[in-house]
N, CA and C atoms as a LAMMPS dump frame, in Angstrom:
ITEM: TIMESTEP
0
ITEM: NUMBER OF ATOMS
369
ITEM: BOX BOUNDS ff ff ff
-5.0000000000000000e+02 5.0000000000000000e+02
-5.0000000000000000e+02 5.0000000000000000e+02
-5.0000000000000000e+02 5.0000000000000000e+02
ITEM: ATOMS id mol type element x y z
1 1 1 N -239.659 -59.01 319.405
2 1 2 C -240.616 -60.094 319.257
3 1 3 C -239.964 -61.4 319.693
4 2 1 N -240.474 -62.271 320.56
5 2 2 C -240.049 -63.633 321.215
6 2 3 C -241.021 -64.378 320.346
7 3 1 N -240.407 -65.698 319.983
8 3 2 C -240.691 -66.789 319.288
9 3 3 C -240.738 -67.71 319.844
10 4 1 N -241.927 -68.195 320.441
11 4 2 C -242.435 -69.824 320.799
12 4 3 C -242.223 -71.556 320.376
13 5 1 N -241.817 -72.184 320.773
14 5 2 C -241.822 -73.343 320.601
15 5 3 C -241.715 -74.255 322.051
16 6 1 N -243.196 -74.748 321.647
17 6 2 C -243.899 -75.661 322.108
18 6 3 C -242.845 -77.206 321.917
19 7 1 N -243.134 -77.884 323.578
20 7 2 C -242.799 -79.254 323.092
21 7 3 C -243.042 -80.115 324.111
22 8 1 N -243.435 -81.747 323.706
23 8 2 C -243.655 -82.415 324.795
24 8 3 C -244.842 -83.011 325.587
25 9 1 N -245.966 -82.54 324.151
26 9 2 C -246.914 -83.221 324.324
27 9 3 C -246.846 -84.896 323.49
28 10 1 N -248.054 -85.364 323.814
29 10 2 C -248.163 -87.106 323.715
30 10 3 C -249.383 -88.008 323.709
31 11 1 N -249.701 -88.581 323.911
32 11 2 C -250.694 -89.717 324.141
33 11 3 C -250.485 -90.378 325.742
34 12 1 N -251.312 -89.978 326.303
35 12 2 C -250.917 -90.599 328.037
36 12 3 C -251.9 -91.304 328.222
37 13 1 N -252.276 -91.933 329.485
38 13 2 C -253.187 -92.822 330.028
39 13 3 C -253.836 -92.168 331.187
40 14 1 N -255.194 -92.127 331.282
41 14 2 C -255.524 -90.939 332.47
42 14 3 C -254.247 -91.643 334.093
43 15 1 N -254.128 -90.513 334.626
44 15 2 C -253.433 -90.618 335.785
45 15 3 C -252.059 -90.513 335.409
46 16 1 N -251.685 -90.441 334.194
47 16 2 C -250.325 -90.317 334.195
48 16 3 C -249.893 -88.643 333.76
49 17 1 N -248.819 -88.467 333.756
50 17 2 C -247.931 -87.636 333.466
51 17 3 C -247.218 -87.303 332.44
52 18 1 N -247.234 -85.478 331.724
53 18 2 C -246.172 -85.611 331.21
54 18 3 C -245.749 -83.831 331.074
55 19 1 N -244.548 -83.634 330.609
56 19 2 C -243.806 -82.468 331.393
57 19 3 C -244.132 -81.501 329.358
58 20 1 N -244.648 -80.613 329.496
59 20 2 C -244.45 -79.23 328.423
60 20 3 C -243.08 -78.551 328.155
61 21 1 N -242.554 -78.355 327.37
62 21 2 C -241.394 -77.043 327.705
63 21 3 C -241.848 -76.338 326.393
64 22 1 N -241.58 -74.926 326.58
65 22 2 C -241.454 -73.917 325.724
66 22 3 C -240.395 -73.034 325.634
67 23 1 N -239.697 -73.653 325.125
68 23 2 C -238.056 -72.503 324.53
69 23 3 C -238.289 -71.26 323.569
70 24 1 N -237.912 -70.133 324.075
71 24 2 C -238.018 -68.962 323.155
72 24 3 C -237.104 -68.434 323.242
73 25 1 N -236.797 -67.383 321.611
74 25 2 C -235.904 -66.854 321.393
75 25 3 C -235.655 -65.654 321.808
76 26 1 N -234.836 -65.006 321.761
77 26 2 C -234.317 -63.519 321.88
78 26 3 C -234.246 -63.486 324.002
79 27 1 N -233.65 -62.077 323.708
80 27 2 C -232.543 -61.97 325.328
81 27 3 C -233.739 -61.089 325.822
82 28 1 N -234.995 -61.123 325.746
83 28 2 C -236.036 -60.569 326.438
84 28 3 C -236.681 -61.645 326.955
85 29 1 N -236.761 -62.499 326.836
86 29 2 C -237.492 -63.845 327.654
87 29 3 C -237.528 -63.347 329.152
88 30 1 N -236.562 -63.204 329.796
89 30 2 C -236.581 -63.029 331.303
90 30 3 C -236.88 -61.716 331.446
91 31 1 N -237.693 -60.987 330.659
92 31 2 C -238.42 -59.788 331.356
93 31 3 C -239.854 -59.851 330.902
94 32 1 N -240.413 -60.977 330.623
95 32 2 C -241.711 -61.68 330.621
96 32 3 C -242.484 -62.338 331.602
97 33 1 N -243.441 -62.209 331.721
98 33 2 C -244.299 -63.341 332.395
99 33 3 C -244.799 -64.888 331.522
100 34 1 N -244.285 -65.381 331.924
101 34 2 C -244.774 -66.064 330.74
102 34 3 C -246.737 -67.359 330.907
103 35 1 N -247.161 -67.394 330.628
104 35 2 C -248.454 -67.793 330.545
105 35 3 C -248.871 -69.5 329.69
106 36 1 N -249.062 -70.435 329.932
107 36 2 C -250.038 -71.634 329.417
108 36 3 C -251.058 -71.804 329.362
109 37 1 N -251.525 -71.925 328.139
110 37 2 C -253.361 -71.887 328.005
111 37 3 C -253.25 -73.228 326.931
112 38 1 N -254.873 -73.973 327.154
113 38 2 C -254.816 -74.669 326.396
114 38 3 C -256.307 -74.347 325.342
115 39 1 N -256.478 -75.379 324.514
116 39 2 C -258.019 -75.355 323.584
117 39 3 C -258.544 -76.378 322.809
118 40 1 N -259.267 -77.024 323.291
119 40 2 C -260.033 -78.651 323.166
120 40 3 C -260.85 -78.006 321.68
121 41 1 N -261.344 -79.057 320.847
122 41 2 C -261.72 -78.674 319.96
123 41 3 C -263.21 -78.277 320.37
124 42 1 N -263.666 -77.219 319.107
125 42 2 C -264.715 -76.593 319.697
126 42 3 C -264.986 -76.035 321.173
127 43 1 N -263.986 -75.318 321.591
128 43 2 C -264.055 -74.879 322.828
129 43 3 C -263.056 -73.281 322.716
130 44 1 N -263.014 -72.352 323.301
131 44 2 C -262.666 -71.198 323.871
132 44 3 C -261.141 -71.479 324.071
133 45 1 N -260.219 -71.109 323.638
134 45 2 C -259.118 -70.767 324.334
135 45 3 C -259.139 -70.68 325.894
136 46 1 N -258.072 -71.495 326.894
137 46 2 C -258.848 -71.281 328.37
138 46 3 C -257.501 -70.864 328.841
139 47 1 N -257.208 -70.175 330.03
140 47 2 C -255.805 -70.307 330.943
141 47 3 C -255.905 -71.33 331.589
142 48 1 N -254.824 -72.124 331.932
143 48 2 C -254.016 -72.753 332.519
144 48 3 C -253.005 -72.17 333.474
145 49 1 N -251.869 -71.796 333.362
146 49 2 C -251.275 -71.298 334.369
147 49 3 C -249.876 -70.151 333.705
148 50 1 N -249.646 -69.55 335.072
149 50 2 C -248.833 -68.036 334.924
150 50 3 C -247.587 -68.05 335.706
151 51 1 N -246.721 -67.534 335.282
152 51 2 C -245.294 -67.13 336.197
153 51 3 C -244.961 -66.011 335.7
154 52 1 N -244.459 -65.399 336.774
155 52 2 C -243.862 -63.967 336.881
156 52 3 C -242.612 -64.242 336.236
157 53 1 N -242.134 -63.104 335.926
158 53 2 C -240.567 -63.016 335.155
159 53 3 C -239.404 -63.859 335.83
160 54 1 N -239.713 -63.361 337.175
161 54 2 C -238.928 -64.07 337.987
162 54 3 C -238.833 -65.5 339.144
163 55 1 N -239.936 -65.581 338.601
164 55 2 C -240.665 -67.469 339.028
165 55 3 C -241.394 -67.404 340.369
166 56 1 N -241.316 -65.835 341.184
167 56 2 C -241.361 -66.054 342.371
168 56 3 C -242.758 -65.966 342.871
169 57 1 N -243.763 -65.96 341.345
170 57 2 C -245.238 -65.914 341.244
171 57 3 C -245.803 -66.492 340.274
172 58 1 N -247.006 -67.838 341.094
173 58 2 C -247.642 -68.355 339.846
174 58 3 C -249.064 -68.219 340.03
175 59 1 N -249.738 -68.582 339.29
176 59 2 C -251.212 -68.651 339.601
177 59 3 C -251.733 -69.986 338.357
178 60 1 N -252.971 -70.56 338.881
179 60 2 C -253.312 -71.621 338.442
180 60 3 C -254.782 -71.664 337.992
181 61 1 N -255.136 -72.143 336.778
182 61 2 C -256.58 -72.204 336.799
183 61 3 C -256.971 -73.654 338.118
184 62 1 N -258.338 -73.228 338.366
185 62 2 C -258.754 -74.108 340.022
186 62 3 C -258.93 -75.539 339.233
187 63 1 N -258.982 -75.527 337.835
188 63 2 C -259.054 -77.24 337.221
189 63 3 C -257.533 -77.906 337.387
190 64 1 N -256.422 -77.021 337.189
191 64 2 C -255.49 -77.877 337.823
192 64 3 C -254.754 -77.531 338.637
193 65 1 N -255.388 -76.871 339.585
194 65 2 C -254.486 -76.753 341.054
195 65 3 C -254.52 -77.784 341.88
196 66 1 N -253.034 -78.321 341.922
197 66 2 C -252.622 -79.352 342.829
198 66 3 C -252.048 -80.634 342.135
199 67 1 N -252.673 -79.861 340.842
200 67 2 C -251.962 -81.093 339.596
201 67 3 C -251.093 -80.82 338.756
202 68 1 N -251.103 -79.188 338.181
203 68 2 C -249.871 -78.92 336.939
204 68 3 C -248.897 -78.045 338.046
205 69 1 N -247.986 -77.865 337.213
206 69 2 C -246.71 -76.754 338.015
207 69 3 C -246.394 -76.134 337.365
208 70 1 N -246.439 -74.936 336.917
209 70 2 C -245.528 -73.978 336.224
210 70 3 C -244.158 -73.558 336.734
211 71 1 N -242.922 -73.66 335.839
212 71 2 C -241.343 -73.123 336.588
213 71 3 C -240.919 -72.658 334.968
214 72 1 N -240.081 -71.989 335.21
215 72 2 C -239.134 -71.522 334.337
216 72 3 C -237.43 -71.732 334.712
217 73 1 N -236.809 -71.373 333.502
218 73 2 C -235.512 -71.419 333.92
219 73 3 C -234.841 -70.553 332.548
220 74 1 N -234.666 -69.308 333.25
221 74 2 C -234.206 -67.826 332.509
222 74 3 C -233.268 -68.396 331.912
223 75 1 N -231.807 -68.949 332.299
224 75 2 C -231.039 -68.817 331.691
225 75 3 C -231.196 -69.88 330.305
226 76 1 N -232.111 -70.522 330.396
227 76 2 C -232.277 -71.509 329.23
228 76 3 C -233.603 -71.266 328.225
229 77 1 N -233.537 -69.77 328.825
230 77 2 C -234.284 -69.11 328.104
231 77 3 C -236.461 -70.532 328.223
232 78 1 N -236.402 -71.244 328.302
233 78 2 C -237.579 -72.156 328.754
234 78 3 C -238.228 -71.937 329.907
235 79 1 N -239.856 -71.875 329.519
236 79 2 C -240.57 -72.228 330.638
237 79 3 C -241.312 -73.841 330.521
238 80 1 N -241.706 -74.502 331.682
239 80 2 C -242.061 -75.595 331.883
240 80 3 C -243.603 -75.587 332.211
241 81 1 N -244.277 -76.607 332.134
242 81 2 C -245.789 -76.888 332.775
243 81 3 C -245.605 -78.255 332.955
244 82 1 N -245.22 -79.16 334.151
245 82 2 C -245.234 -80.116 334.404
246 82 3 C -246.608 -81.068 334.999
247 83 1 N -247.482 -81.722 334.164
248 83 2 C -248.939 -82.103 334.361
249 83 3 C -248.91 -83.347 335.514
250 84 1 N -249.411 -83.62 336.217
251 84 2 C -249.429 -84.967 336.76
252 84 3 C -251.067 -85.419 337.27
253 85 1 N -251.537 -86.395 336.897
254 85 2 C -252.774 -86.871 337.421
255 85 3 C -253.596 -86.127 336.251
256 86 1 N -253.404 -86.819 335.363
257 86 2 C -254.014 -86.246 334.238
258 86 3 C -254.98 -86.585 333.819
259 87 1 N -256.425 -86.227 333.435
260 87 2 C -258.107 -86.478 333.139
261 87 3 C -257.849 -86.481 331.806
262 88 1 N -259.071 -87.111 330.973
263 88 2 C -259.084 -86.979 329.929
264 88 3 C -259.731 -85.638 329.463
265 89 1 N -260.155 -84.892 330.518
266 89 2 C -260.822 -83.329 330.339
267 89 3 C -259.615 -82.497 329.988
268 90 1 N -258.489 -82.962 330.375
269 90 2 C -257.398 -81.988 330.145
270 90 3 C -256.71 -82.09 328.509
271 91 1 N -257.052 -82.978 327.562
272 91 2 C -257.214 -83.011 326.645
273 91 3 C -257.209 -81.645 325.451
274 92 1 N -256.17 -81.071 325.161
275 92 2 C -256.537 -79.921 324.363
276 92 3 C -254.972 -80.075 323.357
277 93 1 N -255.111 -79.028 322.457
278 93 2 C -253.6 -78.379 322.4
279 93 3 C -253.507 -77.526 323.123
280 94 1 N -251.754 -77.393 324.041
281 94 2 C -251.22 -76.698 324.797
282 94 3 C -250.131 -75.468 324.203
283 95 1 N -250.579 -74.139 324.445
284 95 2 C -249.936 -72.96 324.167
285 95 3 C -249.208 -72.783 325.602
286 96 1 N -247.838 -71.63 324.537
287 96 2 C -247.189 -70.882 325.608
288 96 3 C -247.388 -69.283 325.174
289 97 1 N -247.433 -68.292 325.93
290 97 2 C -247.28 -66.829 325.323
291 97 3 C -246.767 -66.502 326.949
292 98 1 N -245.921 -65.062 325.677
293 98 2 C -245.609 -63.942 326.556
294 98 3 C -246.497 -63.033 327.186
295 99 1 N -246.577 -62.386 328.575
296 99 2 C -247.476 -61.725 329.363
297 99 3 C -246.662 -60.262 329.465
298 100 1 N -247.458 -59.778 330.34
299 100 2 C -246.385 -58.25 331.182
300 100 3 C -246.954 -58.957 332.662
301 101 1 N -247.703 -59.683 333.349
302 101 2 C -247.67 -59.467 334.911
303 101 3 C -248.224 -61.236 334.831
304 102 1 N -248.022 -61.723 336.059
305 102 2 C -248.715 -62.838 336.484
306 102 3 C -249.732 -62.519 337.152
307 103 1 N -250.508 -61.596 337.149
308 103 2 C -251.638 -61.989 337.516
309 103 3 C -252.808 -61.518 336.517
310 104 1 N -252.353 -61.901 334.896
311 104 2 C -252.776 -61.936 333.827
312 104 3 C -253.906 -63.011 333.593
313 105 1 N -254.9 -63.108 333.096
314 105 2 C -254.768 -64.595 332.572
315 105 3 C -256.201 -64.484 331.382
316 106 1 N -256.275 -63.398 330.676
317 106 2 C -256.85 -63.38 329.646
318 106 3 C -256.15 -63.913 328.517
319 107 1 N -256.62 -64.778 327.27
320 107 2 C -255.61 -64.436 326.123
321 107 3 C -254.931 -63.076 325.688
322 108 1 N -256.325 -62.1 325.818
323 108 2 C -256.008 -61.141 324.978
324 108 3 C -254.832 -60.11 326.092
325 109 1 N -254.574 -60.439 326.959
326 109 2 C -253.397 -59.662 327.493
327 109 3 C -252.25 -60.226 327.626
328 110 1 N -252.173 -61.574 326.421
329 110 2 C -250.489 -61.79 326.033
330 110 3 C -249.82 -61.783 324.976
331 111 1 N -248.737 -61.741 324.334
332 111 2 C -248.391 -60.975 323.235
333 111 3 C -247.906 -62.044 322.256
334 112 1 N -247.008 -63.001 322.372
335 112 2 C -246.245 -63.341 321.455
336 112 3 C -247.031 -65.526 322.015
337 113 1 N -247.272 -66.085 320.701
338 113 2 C -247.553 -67.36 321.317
339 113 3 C -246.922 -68.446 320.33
340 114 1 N -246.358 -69.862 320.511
341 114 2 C -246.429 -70.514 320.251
342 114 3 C -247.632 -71.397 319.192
343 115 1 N -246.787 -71.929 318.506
344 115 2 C -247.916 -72.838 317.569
345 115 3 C -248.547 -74.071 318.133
346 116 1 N -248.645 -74.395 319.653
347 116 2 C -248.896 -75.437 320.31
348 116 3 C -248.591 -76.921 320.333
349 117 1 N -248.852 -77.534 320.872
350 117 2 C -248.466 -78.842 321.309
351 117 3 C -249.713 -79.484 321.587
352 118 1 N -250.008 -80.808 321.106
353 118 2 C -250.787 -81.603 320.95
354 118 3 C -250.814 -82.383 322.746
355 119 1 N -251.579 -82.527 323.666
356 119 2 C -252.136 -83.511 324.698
357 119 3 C -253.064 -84.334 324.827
358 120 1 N -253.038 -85.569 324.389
359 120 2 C -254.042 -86.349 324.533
360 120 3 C -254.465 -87.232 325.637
361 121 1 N -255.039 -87.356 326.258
362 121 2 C -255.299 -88.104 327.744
363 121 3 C -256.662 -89.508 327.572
364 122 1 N -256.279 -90.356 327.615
365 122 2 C -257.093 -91.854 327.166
366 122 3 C -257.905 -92.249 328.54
367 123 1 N -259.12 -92.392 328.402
368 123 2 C -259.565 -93.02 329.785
369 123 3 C -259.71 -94.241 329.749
């Protein structure tokens, strides 16, 4: 079982920026996909974005393609979601969970999640 922690959300100003990390425990991290979803109140759990175990695959929901980045970095056991050009639609708490493939992007096909991180975006 891998253990989530969320960090690095804030209060921004639309158009600005700010970077997620999720550090997890145990020496299975790098045989994960790992996955970001977020959930505005009264709203659905949604995906956000995916990386393969080995970074060399991501996929993006089409609301922020061209704006967030997903990367990881195995040996520090962390994955990243770096936001830029930020709406106040993007507004939710931000999850991390463990996957088996990147080209996942249901909740229900990831396993282990974080207690989230707060994003607030001001227009």
């Amino acid at each position: 079982q891998v253990q989530l922690v969320e960090s690095g959300g804030g209060l921004v100003q639309a158009g600005g920026s700010l970077r997620l990390s999720c550090a997890a425990s145990g020496r299975t991290f790098r045989t994960y996909a790992m996955g970001w979803f977020r959930q505005a109140p009264g709203k659905e759990r949604e995906f956000v974005a995916v990386i393969s175990w080995s970074g060399g695959n991501t996929n993006y929901a089409d609301s922020v393609k061209g704006r967030f980045t997903i990367s990881r970095d195995n040996a520090k056991n962390t994955v990243y979601l770096q936001m830029n050009s930020l709406k106040p639609e993007d507004t939710a708490v931000y999850y991390c969970a463990t996957g088996s493939s990147s080209y996942q992007s249901k909740p229900a096909d990831f396993g282990s999640w974080g207690q989230g991180t707060q994003v607030t975006v001001s227009s």
